[in-house]
N, C-alpha and C positions, 0 to 999 in steps of 0.2 A: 790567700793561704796556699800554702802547697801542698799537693797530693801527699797523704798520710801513705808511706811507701809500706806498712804491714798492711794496708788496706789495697794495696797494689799486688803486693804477694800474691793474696786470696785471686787478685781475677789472672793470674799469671800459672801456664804450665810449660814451662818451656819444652817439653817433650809433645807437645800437642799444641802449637800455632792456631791451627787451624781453629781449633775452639777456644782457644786465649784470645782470639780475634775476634771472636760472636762473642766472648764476655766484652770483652773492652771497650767494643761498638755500642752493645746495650748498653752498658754503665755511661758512654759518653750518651748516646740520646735521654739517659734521663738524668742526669746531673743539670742543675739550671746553673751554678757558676761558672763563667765564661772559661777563667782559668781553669779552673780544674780540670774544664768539659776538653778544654785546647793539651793542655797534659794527658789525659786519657787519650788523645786523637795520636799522639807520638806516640804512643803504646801499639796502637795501631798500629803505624808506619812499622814499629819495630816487629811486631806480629808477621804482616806480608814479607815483611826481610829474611825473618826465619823462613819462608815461605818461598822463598826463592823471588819473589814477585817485588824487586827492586822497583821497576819504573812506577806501579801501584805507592809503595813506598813514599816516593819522593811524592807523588803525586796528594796524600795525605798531607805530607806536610808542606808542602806550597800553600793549600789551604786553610793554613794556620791564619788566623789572623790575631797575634797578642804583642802586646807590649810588656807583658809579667817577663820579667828577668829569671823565674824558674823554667817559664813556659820556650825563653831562647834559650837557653841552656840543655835543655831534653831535644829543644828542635836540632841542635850541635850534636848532640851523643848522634840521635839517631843516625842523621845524615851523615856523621864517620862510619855509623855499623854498615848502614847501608851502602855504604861504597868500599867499606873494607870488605866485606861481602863478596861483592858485585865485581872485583879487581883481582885481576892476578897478587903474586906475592913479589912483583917489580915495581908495582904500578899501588903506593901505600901511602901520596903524598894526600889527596885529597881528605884522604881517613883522617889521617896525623893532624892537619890544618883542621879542621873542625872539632878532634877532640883536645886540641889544645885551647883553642876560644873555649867551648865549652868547661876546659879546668879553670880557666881565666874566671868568666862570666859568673859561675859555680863560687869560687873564693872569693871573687867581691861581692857576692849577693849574702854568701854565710850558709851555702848551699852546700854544707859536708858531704853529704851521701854520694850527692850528683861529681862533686868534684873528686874525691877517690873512685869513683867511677869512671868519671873520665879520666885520669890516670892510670887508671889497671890495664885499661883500653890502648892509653899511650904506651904503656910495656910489652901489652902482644903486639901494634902494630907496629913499633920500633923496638925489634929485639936486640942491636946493637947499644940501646941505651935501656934496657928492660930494667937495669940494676939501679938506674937513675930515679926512673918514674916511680919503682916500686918502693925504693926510699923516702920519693916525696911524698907519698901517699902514706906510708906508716908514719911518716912525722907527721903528716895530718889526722891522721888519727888517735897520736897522741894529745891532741887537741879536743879531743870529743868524748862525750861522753853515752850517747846513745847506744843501747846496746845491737841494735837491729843494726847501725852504721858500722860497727866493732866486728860484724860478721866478714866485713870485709877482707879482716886479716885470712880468713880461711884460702880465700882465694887468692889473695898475695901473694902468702907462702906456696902453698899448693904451686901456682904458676908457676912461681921462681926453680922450685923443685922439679919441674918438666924440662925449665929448661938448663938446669945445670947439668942434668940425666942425658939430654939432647947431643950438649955439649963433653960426655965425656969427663964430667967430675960427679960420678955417685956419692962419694961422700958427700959434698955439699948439699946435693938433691938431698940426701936422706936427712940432715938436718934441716933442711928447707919443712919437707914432709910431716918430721915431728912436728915443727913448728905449728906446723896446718892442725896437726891433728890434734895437739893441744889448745889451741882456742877455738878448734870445732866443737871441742868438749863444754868449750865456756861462752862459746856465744854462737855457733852454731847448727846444726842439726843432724841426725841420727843417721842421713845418708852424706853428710857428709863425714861424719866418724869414718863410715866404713870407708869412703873413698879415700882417705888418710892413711887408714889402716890398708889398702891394697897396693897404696904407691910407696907405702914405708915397706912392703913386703916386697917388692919389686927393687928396689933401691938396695936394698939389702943383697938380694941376688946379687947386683952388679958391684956392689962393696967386695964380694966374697963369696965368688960364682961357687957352686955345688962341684966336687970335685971327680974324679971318675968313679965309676961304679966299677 
């Protein structure tokens, strides 16, 4: 069975690695299913990654030993973070090759979550096709019904909104932005409202800069 990911939440801070790492590790020594304990262990990896501590990383999950087709699937995300991490912004092939297996592995298993995951992943590290992946991911998600997986859309949008901003079309950002911030409302959370609400305020600016005092 696969890691219940609201149960993953809970040991997750991403503002604080370093103690999302001593949860993860606990929960992996006391978990007695194999898989679960081998998913927990990516957590890991993905922990030391935020951590800067790449070779630590990879070194976790070498240590994998599963055959669960969730448990390859997370060993893929990671091993893209961790090398899209670790890698200049030239050098983004090894990232892209593993979170593509991983959308792959993810769709033939029936792995939603994991697999618009590895998709959002394929949008930051291929921003030339950002528009592609983030497509194929909200068409997967009109596939789904879980609402914890539906959060997803926050960050789609939201992303896409960065980078039309990046590139020089505010308006699009700022409709990207609504977008986010209307299903932060409905399937998301109370900081991510607000971060909707600062990049709709910001998009706006560049809609229709402030004019001279």
């Amino acid at each position: 069975m696969a890691l219940d990911q609201t149960s993953l939440d809970d040991l997750w801070d991403f503002s604080d690695p370093t103690a999302s790492e001593a949860r993860l590790r606990a929960a992996s020594d006391a978990e007695r299913d194999p898989s679960t304990r081998a998913e927990l262990d990516t957590q890991v990896a993905r922990a030391l990654g935020l951590q800067g501590r790449f070779a630590d990383g990879h070194a976790v999950l070498d240590a994998i030993v599963s055959d669960a087709p969730v448990v390859q699937v997370r060993i893929d995300l990671e091993r893209g973070r961790l090398h899209r991490s670790a890698s200049d912004a030239s050098d983004t092939h090894p990232a892209a090759d593993y979170f593509r297996a991983a959308a792959a592995g993810a769709t033939s298993a029936g792995l939603g979550f994991l697999q618009v995951d590895a998709l959002h992943m394929l949008a930051l590290t291929e921003p030339d096709r950002a528009e592609h992946w983030t497509a194929e991911a909200l068409a997967a998600l009109d596939t789904i019904d879980d609402a914890r997986t539906q959060r997803w859309r926050v960050s789609l949008h939201n992303n896409a909104g960065w980078a039309h901003l990046d590139a020089g079309r505010p308006t699009e950002a700022l409709a990207s932005f609504e977008a986010s911030r209307q299903v932060a409302e409905r399937w998301g959370t109370a900081q991510q409202v607000a971060w909707a609400d600062e990049a709709i305020a910001e998009a706006r600016l560049a809609v229709t800069p402030p004019g001279p005092a």
